[in-house]
MMTF fields as JSON, N, C-alpha, C and O atoms, coordinates in Angstrom:
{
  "mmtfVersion": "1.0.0",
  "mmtfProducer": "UNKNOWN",
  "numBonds": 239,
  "numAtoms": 240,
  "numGroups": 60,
  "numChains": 1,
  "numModels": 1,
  "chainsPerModel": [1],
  "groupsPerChain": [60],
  "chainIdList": ["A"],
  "bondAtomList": [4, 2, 8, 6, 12, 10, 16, 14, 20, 18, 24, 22, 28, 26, 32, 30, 36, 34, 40, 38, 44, 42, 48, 46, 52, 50, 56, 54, 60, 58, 64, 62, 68, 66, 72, 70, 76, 74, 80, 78, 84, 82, 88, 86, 92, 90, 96, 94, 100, 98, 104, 102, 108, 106, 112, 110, 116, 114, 120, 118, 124, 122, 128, 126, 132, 130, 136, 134, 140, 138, 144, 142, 148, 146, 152, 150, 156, 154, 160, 158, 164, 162, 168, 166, 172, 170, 176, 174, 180, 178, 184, 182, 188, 186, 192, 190, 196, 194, 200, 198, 204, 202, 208, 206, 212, 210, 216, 214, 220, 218, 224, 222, 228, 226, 232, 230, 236, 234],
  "bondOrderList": [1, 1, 1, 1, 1, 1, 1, 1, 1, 1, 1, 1, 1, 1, 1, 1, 1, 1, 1, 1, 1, 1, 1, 1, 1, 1, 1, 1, 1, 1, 1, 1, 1, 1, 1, 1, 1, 1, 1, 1, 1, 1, 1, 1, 1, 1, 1, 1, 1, 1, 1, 1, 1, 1, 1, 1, 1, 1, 1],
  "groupList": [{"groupName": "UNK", "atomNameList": ["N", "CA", "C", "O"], "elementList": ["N", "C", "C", "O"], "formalChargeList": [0, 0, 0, 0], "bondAtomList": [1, 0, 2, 1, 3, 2], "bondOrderList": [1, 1, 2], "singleLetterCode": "X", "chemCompType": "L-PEPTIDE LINKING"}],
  "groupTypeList": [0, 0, 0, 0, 0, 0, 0, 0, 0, 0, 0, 0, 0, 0, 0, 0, 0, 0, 0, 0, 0, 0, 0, 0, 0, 0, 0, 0, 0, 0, 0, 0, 0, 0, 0, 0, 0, 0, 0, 0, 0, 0, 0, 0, 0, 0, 0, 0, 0, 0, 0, 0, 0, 0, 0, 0, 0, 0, 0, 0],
  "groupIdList": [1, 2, 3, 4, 5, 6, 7, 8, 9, 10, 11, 12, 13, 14, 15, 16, 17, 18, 19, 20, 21, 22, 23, 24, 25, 26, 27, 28, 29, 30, 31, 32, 33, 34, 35, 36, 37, 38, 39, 40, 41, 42, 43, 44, 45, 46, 47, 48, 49, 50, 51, 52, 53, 54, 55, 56, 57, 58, 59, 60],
  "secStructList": [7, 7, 2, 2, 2, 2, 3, 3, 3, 3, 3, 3, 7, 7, 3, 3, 6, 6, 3, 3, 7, 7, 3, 3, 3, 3, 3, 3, 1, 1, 2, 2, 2, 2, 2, 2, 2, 6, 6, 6, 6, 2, 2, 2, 2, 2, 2, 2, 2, 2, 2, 2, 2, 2, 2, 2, 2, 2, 2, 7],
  "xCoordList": [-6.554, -6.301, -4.893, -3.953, -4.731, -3.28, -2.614, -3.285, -1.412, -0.269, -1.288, -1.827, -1.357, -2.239, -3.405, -3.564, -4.249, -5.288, -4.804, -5.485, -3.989, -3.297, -3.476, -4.026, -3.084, -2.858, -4.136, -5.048, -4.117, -4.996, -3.949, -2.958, -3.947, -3.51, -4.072, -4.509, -4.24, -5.255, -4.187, -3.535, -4.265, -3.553, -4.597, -5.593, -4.139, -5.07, -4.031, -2.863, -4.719, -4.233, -5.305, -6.426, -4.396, -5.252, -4.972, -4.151, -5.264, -5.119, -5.342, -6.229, -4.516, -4.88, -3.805, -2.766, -3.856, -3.165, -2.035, -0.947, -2.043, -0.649, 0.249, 1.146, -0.231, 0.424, -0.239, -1.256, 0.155, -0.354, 0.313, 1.401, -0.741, -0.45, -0.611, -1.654, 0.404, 0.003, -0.232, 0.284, -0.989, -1.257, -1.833, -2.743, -0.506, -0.691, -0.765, -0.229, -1.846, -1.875, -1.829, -2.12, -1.361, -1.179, -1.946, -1.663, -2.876, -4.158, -3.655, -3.623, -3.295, -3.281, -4.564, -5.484, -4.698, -5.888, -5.907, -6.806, -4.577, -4.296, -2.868, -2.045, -2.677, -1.177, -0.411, 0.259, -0.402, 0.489, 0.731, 1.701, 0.007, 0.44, 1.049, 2.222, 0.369, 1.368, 2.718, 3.703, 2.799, 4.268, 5.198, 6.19, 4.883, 5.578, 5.991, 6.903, 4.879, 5.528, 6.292, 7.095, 6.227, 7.581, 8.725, 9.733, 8.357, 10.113, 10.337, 11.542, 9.589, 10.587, 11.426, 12.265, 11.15, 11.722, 11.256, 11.948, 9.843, 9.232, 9.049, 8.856, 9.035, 9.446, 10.403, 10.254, 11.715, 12.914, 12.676, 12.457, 12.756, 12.781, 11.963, 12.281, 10.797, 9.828, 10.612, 10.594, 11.336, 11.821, 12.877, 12.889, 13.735, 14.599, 14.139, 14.537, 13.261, 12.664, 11.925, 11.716, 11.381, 11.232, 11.644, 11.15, 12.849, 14.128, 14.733, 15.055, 14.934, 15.232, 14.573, 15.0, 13.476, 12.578, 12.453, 11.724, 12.72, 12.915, 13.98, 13.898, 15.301, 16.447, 16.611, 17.516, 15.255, 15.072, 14.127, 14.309, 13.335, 12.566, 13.321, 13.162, 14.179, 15.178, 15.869, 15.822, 16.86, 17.166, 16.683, 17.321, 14.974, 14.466, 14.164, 13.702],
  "yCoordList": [16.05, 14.997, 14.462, 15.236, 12.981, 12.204, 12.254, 12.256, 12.303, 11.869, 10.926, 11.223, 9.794, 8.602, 9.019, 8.421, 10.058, 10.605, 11.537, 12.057, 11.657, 12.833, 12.333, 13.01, 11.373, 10.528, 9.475, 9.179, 8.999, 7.824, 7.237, 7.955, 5.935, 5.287, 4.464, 3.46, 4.619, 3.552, 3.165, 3.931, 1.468, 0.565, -0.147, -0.833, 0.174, -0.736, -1.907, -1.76, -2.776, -3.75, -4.216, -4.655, -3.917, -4.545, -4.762, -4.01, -5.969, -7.46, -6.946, -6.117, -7.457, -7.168, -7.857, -7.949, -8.321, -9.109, -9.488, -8.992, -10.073, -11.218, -10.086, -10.473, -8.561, -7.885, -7.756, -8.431, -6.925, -6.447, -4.75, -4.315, -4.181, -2.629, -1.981, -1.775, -1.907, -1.548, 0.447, 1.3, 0.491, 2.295, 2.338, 1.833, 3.47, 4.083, 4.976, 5.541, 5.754, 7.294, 7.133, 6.135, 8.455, 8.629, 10.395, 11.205, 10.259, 11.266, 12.087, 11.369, 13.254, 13.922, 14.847, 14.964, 15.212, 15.528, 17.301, 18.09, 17.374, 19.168, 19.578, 18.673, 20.418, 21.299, 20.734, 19.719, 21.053, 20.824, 19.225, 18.809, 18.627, 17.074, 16.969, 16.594, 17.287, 17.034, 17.615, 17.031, 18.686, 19.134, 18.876, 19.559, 18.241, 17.232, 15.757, 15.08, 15.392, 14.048, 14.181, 13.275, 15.436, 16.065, 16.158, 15.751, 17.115, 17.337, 16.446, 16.365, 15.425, 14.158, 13.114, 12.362, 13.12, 12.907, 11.195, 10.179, 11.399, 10.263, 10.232, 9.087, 11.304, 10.888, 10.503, 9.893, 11.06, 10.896, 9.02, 8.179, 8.59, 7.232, 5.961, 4.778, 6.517, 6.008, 5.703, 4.673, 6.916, 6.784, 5.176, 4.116, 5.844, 4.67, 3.449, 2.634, 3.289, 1.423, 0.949, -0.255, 2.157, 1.871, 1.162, 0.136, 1.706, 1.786, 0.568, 0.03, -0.024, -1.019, -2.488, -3.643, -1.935, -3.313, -3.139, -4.075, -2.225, -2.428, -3.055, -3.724, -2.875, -3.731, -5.037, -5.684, -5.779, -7.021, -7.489, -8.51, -6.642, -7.379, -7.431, -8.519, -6.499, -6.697, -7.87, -8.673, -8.251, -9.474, -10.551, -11.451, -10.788, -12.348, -12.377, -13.403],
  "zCoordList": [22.255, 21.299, 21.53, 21.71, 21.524, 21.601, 20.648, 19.616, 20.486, 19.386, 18.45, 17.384, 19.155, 18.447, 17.519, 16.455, 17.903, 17.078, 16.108, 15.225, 16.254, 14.876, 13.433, 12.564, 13.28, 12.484, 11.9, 12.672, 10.632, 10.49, 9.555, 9.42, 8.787, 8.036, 7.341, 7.903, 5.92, 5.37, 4.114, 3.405, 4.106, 3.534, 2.327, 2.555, 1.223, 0.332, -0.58, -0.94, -0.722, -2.09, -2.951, -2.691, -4.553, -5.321, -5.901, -6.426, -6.509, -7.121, -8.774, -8.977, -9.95, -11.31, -11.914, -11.26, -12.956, -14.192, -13.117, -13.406, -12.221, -11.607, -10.53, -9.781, -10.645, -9.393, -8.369, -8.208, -7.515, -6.651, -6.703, -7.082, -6.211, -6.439, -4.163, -3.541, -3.801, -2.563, -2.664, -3.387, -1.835, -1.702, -0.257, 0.401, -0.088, 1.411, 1.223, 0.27, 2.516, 2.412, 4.017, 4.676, 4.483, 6.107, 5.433, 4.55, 6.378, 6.612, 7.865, 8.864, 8.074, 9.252, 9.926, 9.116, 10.628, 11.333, 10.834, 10.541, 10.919, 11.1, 10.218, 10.081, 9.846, 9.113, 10.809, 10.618, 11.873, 12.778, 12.506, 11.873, 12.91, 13.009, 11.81, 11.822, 10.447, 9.068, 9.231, 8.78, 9.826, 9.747, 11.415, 11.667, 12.001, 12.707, 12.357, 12.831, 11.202, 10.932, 9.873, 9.65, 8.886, 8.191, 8.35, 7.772, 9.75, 10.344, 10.92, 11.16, 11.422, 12.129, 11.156, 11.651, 9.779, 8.412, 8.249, 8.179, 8.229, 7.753, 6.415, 6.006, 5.355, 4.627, 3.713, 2.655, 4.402, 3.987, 4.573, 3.7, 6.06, 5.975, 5.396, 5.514, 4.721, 3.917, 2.606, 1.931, 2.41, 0.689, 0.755, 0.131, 1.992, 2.432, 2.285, 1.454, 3.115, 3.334, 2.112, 1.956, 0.935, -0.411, -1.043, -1.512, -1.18, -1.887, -2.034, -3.093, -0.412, -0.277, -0.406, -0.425, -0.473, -1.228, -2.152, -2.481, -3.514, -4.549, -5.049, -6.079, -4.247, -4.459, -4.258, -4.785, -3.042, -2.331, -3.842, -4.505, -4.043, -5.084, -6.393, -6.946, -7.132, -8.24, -8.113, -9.044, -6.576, -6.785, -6.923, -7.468, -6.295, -6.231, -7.463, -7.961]
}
């Protein structure tokens, strides 16, 4: 199995009273692949790029 197959990613949106609600989940295949994309600190840089569109969206 490839790096590439480790992983899946499923992206939803949905539409209700004037928002939008986005939901991601990243699906791993195995405990190894989950705890490689751990320690490579995806979710420490996830929180990051959050973060920062909450501040892009506070200002508009």
């Amino acid at each position: 199995m490839g790096e590439a197959d480790a992983y899946r990613y499923l992206q939803v949106l949905k539409e209700a009273d004037g928002t939008t609600l986005l939901i991601l989940t990243n699906l791993c295949v195995s405990k190894e692949a989950r705890d490689a994309m751990v320690n490579y600190g995806a979710a420490a840089g996830a929180k990051m790029a959050w973060d920062r569109l909450a501040e892009l969206l506070a200002e508009a």
